[in-house]
N, C-alpha and C positions, 0 to 999 in steps of 0.2 A: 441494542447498544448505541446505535446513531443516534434513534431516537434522545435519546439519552444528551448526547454530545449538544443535538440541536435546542433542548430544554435549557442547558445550561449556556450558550450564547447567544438562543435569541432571545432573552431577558434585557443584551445591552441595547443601544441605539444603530451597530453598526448594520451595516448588511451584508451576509451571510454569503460567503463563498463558497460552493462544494464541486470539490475536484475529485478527479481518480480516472482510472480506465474508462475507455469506450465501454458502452456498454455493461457496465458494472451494476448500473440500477440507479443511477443518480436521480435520472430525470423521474423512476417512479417512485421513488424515495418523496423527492420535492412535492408530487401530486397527492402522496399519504399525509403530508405534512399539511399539504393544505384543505384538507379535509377537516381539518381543526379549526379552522377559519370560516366565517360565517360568509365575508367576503371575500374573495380571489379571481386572482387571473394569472392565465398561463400564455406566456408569448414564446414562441420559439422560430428565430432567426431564419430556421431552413425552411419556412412556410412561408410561399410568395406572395400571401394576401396579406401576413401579418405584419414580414419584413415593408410592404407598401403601406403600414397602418401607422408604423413606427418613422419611417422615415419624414409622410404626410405630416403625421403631427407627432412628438417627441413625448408628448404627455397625454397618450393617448388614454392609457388607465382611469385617466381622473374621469371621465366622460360616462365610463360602465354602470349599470344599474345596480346600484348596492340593497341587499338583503336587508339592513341593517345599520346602526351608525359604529359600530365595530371598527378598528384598524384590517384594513383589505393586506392579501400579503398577495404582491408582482414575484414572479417568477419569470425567470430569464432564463431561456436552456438555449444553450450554443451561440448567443450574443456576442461573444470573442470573434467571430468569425468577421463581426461589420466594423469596417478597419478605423470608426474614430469610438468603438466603445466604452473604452476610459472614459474619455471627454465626458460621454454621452451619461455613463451614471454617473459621473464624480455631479452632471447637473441636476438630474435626477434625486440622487441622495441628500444634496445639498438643499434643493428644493423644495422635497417630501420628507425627510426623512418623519419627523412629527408626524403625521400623516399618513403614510404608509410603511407596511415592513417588506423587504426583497431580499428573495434570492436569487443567485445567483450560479445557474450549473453550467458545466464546461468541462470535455478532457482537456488535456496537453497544456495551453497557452495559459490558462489562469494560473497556474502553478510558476507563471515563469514572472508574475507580478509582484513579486512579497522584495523590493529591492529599494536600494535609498533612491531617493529623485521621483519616486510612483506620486500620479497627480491622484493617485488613490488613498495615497497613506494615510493609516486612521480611520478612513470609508468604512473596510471592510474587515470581518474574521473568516480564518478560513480553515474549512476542516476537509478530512478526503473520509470517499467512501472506495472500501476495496472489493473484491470480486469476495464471494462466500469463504468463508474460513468454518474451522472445525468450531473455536469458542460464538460465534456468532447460530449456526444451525443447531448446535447442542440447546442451548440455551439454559447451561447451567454452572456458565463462570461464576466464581466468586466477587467478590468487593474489591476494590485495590486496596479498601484497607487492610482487608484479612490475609490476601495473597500475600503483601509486603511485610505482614506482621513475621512471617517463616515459611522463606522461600522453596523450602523441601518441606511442605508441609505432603503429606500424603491427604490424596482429596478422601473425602469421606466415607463415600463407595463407590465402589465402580459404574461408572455411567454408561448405558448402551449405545455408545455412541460409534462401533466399529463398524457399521453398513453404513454411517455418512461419509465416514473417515473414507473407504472402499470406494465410494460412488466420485468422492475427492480425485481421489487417484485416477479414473476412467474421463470423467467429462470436467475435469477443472472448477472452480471455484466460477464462474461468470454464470448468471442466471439463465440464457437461454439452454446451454448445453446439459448445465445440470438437470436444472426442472425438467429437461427431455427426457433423460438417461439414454441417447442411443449413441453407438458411437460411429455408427455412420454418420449420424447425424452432427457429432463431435468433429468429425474430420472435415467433414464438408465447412464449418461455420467457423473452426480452425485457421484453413488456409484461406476461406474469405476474407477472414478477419486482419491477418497479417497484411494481407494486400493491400486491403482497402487504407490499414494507418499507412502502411509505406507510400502507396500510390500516388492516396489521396488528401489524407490529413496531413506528413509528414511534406509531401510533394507543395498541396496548394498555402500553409499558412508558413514555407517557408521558402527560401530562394532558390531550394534545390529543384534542377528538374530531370536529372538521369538518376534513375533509382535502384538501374541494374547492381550498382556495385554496394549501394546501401542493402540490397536485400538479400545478395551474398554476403555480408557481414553478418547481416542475422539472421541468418542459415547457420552459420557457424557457430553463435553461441551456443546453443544445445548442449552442443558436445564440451566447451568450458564450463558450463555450469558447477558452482563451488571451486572453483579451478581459481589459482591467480592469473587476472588477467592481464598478459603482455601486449598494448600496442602497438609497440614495435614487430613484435610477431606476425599479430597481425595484418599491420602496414605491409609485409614482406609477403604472406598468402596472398592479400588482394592485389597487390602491385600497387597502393595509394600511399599520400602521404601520410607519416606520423598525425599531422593535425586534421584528416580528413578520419581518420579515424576517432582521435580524441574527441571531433563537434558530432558526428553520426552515433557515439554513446551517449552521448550527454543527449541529441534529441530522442533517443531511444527510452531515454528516462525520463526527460520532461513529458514524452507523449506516454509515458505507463506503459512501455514495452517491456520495461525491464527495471530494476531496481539492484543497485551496486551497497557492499560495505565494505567500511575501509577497517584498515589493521588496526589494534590495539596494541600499543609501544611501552606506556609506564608500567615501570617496573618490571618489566620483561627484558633480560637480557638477549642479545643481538636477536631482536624483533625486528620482522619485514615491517618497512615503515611507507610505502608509497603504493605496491601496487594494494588492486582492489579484487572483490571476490563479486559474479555479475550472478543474479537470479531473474526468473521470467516471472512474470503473471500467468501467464495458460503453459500449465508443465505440462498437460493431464498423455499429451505424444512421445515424452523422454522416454528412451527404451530402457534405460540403466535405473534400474527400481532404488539403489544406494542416491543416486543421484536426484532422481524426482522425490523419494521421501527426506533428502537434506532440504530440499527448496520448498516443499509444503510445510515443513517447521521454518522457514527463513519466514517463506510468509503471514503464516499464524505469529511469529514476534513479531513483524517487521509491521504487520495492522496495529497487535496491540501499542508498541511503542508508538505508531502514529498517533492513537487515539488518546493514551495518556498524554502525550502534549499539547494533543487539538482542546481536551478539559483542563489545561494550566494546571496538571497532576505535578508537573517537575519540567527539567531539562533532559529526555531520554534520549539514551542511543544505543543504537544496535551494531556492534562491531564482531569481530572476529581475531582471533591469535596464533601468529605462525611466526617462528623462525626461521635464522635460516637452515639447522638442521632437521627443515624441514617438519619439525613437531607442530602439533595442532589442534584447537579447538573452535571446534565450527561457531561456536556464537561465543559474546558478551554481549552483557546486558549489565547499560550505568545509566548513572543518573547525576548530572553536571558532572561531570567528568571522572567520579565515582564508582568502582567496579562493583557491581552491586551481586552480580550470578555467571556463573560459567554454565553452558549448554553444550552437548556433544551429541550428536544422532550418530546410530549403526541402527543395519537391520534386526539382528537379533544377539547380538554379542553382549550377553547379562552379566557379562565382570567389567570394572571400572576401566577406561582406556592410560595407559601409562601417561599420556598426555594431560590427560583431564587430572590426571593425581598430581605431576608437576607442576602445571599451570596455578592449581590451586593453592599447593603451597606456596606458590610465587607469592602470589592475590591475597592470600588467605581468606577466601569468599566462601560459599554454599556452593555445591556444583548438581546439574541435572543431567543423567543421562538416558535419551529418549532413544527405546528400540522400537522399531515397525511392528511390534508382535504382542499380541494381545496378554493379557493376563500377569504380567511382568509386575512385580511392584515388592522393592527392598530396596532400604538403609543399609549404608556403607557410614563408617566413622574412620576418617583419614587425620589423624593428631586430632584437633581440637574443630576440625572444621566435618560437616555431611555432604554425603554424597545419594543421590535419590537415582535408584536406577529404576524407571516405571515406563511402560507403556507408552506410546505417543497418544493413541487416543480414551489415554485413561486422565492424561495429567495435564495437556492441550486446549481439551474442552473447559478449564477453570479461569482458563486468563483475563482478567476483567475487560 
């Protein structure tokens, strides 16, 4: 399915942004990609001969033995890190673009460029790649045309896909721990992993340098997860300020620690309107099975809607519905501001939640409700509108 995304923007002239978590697979993504390529070169920043090749000369690329008179595609991995790198492609792309095609990979910082004033603007598109999902390993989502054709469509047949789904839940979506399957080997690359963005990524490409009280904060999330989140609360556990908390979420997301959704208000009478609900990328340690199977359906939407906007599909967004008597449904899913689907996850509760039945008469949309438990799959007709109560990894695996 990346593939897919990259077919369809590297046709333009810009050059190709790919963001997302450490370790996600970007940089072996970029090297499949270039496989395609009769010319290529791969540079990456953290290698002392290459960072001295680039600095020596700027346009070093142009110098390499080409195969061919072909367009050569440059790869940049971790290039954010050398502190005038903007400058450095906007000269680059400005220079070559006719010439060569580049990408460009990177966690955290690149995602923090898409803003008015960028000496990038127009450079570049950019799309993220996420840690393994259920529709990406299955490999047998549907079309976004079909999907959106009837949102409770029931998929066709059932797909074998509950031992990914299973393996999901043990070693997380990120390719080292999965491709392992151990979960020593889970735990161990876990808590390296954590340290290493707090320590070292979140430590050295920003001002902060006491990390004790940032890694106490996200210690804590765990246990909010799908929970509304109060800063002020939290300000009050850690003894920090309001604002030290609101910039240590926000880099917690820019660096793909974590990803927030905000409430959905129209049309919903006295809807929570400001706080946010937080989700992890590595759930695979939650000990609350309610809790880690709401965040692997956050994150199987939370990809697809990425992906749909990284292809100029629509305007998507992934929000959520709560009151303040406290009623609720874990997902919306719109498109420009359009309530397009209600989503509700339990573990195995196969009657429609009284939430999800209000909600949607509210909306009057299609609603899906995804239980953790194999074999599930029936129609509900609520007035004039469906309700789909199926399997998570029966109905998961189609998402385009």
């Amino acid at each position: 399915m990346y593939e897919k995304i990259w077919d369809n923007l590297s046709k333009f002239k810009q050059m190709i942004f790919i963001a997302g978590p450490r370790q996600a697979g970007k940089t072996t993504f970029a090297k499949m990609i270039a496989e395609k390529y009769t010319n290529h070169i791969y540079f990456n920043w953290d290698i002392i001969d290459e960072k001295r090749k680039l600095l020596e000369d700027p346009f070093f690329y142009e110098k390499v033995n080409r195969r061919d008179d072909s367009k050569p595609l440059i790869i940049f991995d971790e290039l954010h890190k050398y502190s005038h790198w903007k400058n450095y492609l906007k000269s680059a792309f400005d220079r070559d673009h006719e010439e060569y095609k580049f990408i460009v990979s990177g966690s955290g910082r690149l995602n923090l460029y898409q803003k008015g004033g960028d000496s990038l603007a127009g450079r570049y598109l950019l799309f993220h790649l996420w840690p393994f999902t259920l529709a990406e390993l299955s490999d047998v989502n549907i079309s976004f045309e079909i999907f959106f054709n009837d949102l409770t469509k029931i998929p066709d047949k059932e797909n074998n896909t509950s031992v990914i789904w299973d393996n999901l839940k043990k070693y997380s979506g990120f390719p080292d721990p999965y491709i392992a399957q151990d979960r020593q080997f889970y735990n161990i690359w876990s808590n390296t992993y954590k340290k290493q963005l707090i320590r070292e990524d979140i430590r050295d490409l920003t001002a902060i340098r006491s990390v004790e009280n940032i890694e106490i904060l996200f210690s804590l999330l765990p246990s909010r997860v799908g929970s509304l989140i109060s800063m002020a609360n939290l300000s009050q556990d850690i003894q920090v300020s309001f604002d030290s908390i609101k910039n240590w979420l926000e880099l917690f997301e820019n660096f793909f620690l974590i990803f927030r959704l905000s409430p959905w208000s129209k049309k919903i009478s006295r809807a929570i309107t400001k706080e946010k609900k937080v989700y992890l990328f590595d759930y695979a340690g939650f000990e609350s099975q309610a809790v880690k199977f709401e965040n692997m359906v956050a994150l199987e939407l939370f990809r697809a809607v990425s992906n749909w906007n990284n292809l100029g599909y629509g305007n998507f967004n992934l929000n959520f519905i709560r009151n303040r008597e406290k009623e609720e449904v874990d997902f919306l899913l719109s498109n420009n501001n359009k309530p397009l689907l209600l989503i509700e996850t339990k573990l195995s509760d196969i009657n429609p939640a009284k939430s999800l039945i209000k909600f949607q008469n509210m909306l009057n949309i299609p609603a899906v409700q995804l239980v953790d438990k194999s074999g599930v799959c029936k129609k509900i007709i609520n007035k004039t509108n469906k309700i789909l109560i199926i399997s998570a990894d029966h109905w998961l695996p189609i998402l385009p």
